[in-house]
N, C-alpha and C positions, 0 to 999 in steps of 0.2 A: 522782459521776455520770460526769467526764469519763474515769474510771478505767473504767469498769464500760463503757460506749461502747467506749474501746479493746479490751478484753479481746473483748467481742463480734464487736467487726471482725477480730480475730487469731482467733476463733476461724471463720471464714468461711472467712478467709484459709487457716488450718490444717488445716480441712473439705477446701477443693479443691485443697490442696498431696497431699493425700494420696490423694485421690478422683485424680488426675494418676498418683501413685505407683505404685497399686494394680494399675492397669490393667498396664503392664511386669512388674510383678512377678510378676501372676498368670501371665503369657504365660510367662515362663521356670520358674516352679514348674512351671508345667502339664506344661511339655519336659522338665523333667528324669527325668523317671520314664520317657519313652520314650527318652532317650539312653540311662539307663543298661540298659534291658532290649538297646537293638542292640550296646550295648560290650559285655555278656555275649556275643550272639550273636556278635558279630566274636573274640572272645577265644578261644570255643569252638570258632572256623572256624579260630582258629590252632593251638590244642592240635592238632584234627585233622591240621592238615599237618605239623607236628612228630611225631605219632603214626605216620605215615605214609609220610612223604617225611624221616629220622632225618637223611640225608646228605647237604643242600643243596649249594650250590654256594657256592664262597669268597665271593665279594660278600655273599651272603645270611650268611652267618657272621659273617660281618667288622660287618655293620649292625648283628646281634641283639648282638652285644658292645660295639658301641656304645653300643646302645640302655640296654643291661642289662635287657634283653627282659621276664626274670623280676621284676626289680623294677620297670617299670613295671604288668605285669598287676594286680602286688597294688595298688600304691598308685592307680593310675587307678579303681580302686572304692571306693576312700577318698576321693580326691581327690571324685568327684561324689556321695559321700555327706554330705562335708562341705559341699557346695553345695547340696544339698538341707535339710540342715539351716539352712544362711543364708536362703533364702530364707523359708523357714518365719517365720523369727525378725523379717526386714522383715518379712513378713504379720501377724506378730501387732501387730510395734507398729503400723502402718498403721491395723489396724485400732482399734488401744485409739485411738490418733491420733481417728478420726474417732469413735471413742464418747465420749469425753474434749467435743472439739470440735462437739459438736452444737448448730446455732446454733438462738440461742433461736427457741422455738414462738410463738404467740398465746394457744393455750391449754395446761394442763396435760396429761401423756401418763403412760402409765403406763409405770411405768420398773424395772428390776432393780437396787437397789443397792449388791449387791454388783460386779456387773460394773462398775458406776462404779467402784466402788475399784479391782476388777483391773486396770482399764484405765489409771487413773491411777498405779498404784504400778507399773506396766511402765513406763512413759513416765520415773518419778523411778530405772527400777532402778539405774543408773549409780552416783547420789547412796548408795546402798545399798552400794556395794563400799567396802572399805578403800581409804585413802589420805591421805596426810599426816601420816604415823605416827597415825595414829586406824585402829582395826583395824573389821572391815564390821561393819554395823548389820544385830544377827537383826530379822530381821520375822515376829512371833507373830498368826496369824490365826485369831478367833473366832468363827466366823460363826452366827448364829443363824439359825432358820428363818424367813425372813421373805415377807411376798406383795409381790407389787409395789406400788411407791408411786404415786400421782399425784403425780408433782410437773416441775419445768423439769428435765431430766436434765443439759444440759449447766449448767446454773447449782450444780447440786449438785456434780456432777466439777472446778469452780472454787473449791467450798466446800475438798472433799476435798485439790485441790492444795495450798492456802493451807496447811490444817491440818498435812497431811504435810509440807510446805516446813518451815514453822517446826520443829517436832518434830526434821528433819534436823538444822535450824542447831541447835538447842539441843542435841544430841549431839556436832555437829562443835565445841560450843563448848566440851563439858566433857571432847572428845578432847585439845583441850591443858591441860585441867587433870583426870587423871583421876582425883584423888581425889573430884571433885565429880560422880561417878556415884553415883547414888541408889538406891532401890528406887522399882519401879512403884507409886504412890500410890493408895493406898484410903480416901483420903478421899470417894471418890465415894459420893452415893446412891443411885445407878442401880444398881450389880450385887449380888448377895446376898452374894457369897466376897470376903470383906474380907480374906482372909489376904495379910502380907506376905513378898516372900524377897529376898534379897539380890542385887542383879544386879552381877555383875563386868565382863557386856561393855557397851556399847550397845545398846537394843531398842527397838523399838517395838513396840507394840502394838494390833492392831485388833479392836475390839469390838461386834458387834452385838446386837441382840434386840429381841423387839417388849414392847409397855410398853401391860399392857392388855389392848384389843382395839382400839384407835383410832391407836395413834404405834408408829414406830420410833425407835430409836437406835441412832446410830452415836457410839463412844468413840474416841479416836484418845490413845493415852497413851504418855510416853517415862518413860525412867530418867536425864535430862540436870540440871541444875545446879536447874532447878527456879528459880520466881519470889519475888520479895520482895510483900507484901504494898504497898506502894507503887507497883511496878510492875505487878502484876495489878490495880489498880483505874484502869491506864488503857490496856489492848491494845487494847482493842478505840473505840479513839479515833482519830479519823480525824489521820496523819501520827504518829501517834507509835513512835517505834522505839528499841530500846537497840542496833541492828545502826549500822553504817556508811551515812549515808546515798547511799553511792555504788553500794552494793550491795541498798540495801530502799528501797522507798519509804514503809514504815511505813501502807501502805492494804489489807495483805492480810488482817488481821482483820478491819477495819472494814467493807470490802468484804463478808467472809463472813457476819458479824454483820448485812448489811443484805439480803443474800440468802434468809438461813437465816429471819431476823424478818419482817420486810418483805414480802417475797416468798411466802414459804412459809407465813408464819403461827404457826413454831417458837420454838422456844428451843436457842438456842448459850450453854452455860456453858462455865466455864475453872475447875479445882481445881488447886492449885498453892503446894509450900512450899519454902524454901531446901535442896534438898539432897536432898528425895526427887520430882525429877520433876515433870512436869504431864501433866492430863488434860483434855482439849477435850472435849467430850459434844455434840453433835447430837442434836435432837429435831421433829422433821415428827410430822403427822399423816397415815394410808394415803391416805384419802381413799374417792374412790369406786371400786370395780374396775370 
């Protein structure tokens, strides 16, 4: 509880760190599209005196050679293209920021959740690139057709970090041993395509579909070293962790399993064998539209 407190307050906190952000950023997004239309016009005001005036005067010579005249025209449109593109990239995470970070409601709201996941696996993209001789983690997305859910949005995008968190670790763990990459497991009974293939890089995998007419599910499955039956019958135990515990606090299952139960009225399972992988399943009901 004093976990799920924090988290709440952090996400408040994360709320108006970003709501703070947004504001600057959209102010220079806005400008750039009218810098770059006056640096065409100034650009074009030069060609024309170049076109016109061939024969300047030495000072003016002596600066364009300077300047190397011609290689800034081209790259000063690159230069603020690639600034335009930066800003973009704040804007998006900004906003995944405050979609992720919505402090909890009173009541249920109807919510999109796929855009929860988008929002949170921008936030994890970093975690996604290669590094430390572990090469990047694909990320396979399935999306099925789903309506919106009632449910607490930011408590589900908490569910979804936890789930993605672990999934990462369990890749980055079997990046230093990587004989112990697996295939994506089909043990599960949720999906009908049971087929197995062999994975050679790190993946994850996200999986949705409606189940019914009443629940969705969302599957979150890796190809990582996969769990022993010992340890899969106690994840989802409050403090228990096989990570470092300088690095997990061993409450991000537990926490999710109390969100996803508790809260929601769902079922959170875990499929999982030595060597091919695990699959986390999420199960809510839609609710009322």
């Amino acid at each position: 509880m004093i976990q799920t407190e924090k988290m709440s307050s952090l996400g408040q906190l994360v709320a108006g760190v970003a709501h703070e952000i947004n504001n600057p950023v959209s102010f220079i997004y806005g400008n750039i599209s009218h810098a770059s239309e006056y640096v065409k016009e100034l650009l074009r005001l030069v060609e024309l005196y170049q076109k016109y005036y061939p024969n300047p005067g030495r000072e003016i010579q002596d600066l364009t050679e300077e300047l190397d005249l011609d290689f800034v025209k081209q790259d000063l449109i690159k230069l603020l293209n690639s600034m335009k593109l930066g800003s973009e990239r704040i804007r998006d995470v900004v906003r995944s920021l405050r979609l992720f970070s919505r402090p909890d409601e009173a009541e249920m709201k109807l919510a999109d959740i796929h855009e929860g996941l988008d929002s949170t696996l921008l936030i994890l993209q970093n975690r996604l690139q290669a590094k430390g001789g572990r090469p990047g983690i694909s990320l396979v997305k399935e999306y099925g057709d789903l309506p919106q859910v009632q449910c607490y949005a930011g408590q589900l995008n908490q569910v979804f970090m936890h789930l993605l968190t672990n999934a990462i670790d369990a890749l980055e763990e079997g990046g230093k041993n990587p004989e112990k990459y697996g295939i994506i497991p089909s043990q599960s009974p949720l999906f009908s395509d049971k087929s197995e293939s062999q994975i050679l890089n790190p993946e994850i995998r996200i999986r949705t579909e409606l189940v019914g007419e009443s629940e969705v599910a969302i599957a979150i499955s890796d190809n990582g070293p996969g769990m022993t039956p010992e340890v899969l019958g106690c994840i989802f135990d409050p403090l228990f962790t096989t990570k470092p515990l300088v690095t997990n606090t061993g409450l991000g299952l537990s926490i999710s399993h109390h969100l996803v139960v508790e809260k929601h009225g769902g079922q959170l399972q875990c499929f999982s064998r030595p060597g091919e992988g695990t699959e986390l399943i999420v199960k809510i009901a839609i609710g009322k539209s």
